[in-house]
C-alpha angles and dihedrals in degrees: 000000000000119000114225134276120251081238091059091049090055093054091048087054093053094048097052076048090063102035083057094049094049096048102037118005102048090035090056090045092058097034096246142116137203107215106257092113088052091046092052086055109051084045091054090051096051090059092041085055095040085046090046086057098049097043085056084050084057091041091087098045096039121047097189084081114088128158116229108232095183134021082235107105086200129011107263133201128188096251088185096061086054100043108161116220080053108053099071096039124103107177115079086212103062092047094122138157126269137188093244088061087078085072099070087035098062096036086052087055094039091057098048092047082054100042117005118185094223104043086053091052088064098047126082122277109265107229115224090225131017119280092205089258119128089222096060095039095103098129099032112067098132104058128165116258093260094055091046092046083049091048100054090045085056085049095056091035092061102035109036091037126008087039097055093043094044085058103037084059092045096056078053098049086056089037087059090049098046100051092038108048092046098077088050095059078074103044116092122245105269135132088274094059093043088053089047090047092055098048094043087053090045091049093042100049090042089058101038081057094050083053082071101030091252107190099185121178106203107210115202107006096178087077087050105145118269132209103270089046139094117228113204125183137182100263115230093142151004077242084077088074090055089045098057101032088051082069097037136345118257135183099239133212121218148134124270128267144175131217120042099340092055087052084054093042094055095045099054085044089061087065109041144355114293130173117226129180158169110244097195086061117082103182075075104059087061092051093045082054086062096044107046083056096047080051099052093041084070110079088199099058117083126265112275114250120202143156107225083197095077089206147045122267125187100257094258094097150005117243126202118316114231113237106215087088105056100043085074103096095247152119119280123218107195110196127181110207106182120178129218101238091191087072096043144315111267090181106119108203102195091188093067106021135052123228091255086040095054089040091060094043089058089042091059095051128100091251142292116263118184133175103203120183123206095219115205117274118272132199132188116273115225103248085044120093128202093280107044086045084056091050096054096049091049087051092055092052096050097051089050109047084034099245136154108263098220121179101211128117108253093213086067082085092064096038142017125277115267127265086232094059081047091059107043085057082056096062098043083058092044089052093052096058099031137275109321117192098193088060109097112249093002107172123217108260120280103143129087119202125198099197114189129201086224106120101242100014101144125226116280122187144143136227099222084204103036139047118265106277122175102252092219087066097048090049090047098051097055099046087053099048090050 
């Protein structure tokens, strides 16, 4: 058998050119697919569903395999709320404090070391069942022959071919930003520029999706976010950016960052208005501030997208919402983006992965398949300040993209918690069991609880100066405002 000519070898090259123009490059510049993408899909979820079955087949002879029925490590119960010494007592004077008390103390503790509700929120999704991905194989080591023969033929499809094509499409994603937004760095500012600007940006990111076989359904597109607005989404990746631009062009607001993804920040800086910081300095959050309003006051700039979270989560949940940005007199565009973990985890966890590492790790996935909702546009209302607003929009994401509404602040995963918030736990305990002078910061006592021995019974209590207020709120209030 004769090997092949270099001649031959160049013709196969240019096929496999043009294979990859046909099937990437011309769809993205009209805005069009041809199926391939869905058809992937369906195919893949049709092996994940034959594999299920056959893991449940395994489940009786083999006992490592065990089917997660709640995201809780542990059940969990609020011990603060059934303290004992508490529960049969009627006169707020003689709520005192009794040995027995450690008990529910110590479970309370015990049961955040186990199973936290912050630390979860930065680790991968668990997947009920096996994706067929080594790095979600943790309960399924021992696996039949046809599952394992169907594992190794994902791994070479992934690697020799998926791997090189997805990279290949995305060089040429940067390639396509870089010569095309250069002539535009000498171009005035006029409406031609702004109309190139937006295509350029259109054509780049939907490229730069189909580099990671991005399969994305858009629900609502009549709320789609317009130029005056802020458009503000729950933050698992810097996928999130490519999601959304693929549908329309924004100016977007970030921090600051080296490597790959500031290459990526200057150029697109080159094309259009973008808003970068420092978010240690806080001289520049002010300014931001400034800047994100000067932005918006222009009808001809693009909308501002940001993520008030100010860090990725995993997707499971939505952490505390920052609110700078909603203290600006604008229009809010809320937007739920959810990911599909049995295709792949879009969760970029910076503390453990590089931009280029993460970038490999979503390369050698299956895909990446998204459901994102334009949500109708919301305004502050005049008895709401910049907190409570946050917190209704937050609210509006999470019923919509189906996430867990957590209250915590997402930066608790890069630093400790504040003394102050410390010390605020340590009055309510010191209000439970009565005025401590020894607590930093104890209050007199002004709040009445009526605790019952019903299982699930929440906290009910009154302010005798004040109007009822919720005390999340109040809590929440002051630790954002600090």
């Amino acid at each position: 058998m004769l090997l092949p000519t270099i001649e031959e070898l160049l013709s196969l090259v240019k096929l496999g050119i043009f294979f990859f123009f046909l099937i990437a490059v011309v769809p993205a510049c009209f805005g069009r697919g041809i199926g391939i993408r869905k058809l992937y899909i369906q195919f893949l979820m049709k092996i994940f569903k034959w594999g299920t079955a056959r893991l449940k087949e395994e489940g009786p002879r083999n006992h490592s395999i065990l089917m997660a029925t709640s995201e809780d490590i542990i059940e969990k119960e609020n011990s603060i709320n059934r303290l004992g010494s508490l529960n049969n007592c009627t006169d707020e004077q003689h709520k005192n404090f009794e040995l027995s008390d450690v008990v529910y103390l110590v479970k309370s503790g015990i049961e955040a070391v186990i199973d936290d509700e912050v630390t979860k929120r930065f680790r991968a999704e668990e997947l009920s069942s096996w994706n067929l991905l080594t790095r979600t194989n943790f309960h399924y080591q021992f696996i039949s022959v046809r599952l394992s023969v169907l594992w190794l033929s994902g791994v070479i499809l992934r690697y020799c071919f998926l791997l090189p094509l997805r990279i290949l499409i995305t060089l040429f994603a940067m390639a396509w930003l870089f010569i095309t937004v250069f002539p535009l760095t000498i171009l005035a500012d006029s409406e031609f520029k702004q109309k190139a600007a937006y295509y350029i940006n259109l054509v780049a990111f939907r490229i730069i999706c189909r580099g990671f076989s991005a399969v994305v359904t858009y629900h609502d597109r009549e709320n789609m976010p317009q130029s005056g607005g802020i458009c503000v989404a729950n933050h698992t990746t810097t996928l999130d950016v490519a999601i959304l631009m693929q549908d329309r062009p924004y100016a977007i607001l970030g921090q600051i960052h080296g490597g790959f993804l500031g290459w990526m920040m200057r150029t697109l800086s080159k094309a259009t208005k973008h808003v970068w910081f420092e978010r240690s300095e806080v001289r520049d959050r002010k300014f931001v501030a400034e800047r994100i309003l000067n932005h918006v006051s222009d009808e001809r700039n693009f909308p501002v997208l940001l993520f008030p979270e100010g860090t990725c989560i995993n997707n499971t949940s939505v952490m505390m919402f920052k609110k700078g940005s909603f203290e600006i007199p604008t229009t809010i565009y809320p937007v739920a983006i959810k990911y599909n973990p049995w295709f792949g985890d879009a969760f970029w966890n910076s503390s453990k992965h590089s931009m280029v590492q993460y970038l490999l790790v979503v390369m050698t996935s299956w895909a990446i398949v998204a459901d994102v909702w334009y949500l109708p546009p919301m305004e502050r209302e005049p008895d709401e300040d910049a907190v409570q607003f946050a917190e209704r929009v937050k609210s509006v994401i999470c019923r919509r993209g189906g996430l867990v509404d957590c209250v915590w602040d997402g930066q608790l995963k890069r630093m400790k918690v504040k003394e102050s918030y410390l010390h605020e736990k340590q009055r309510e305990l010191g209000e439970l069991f009565g005025e401590d002078e020894g607590v930093p910061g104890a209050l007199p006592k002004k709040v009445r609880f009526d605790l019952s021995q019903q299982d699930g019974e929440e906290e009910q209590w009154e302010e005798t100066e004040h109007n009822e207020i919720e005390f999340e709120h109040r809590d929440l209030r002051r630790r954002a405002s600090e």
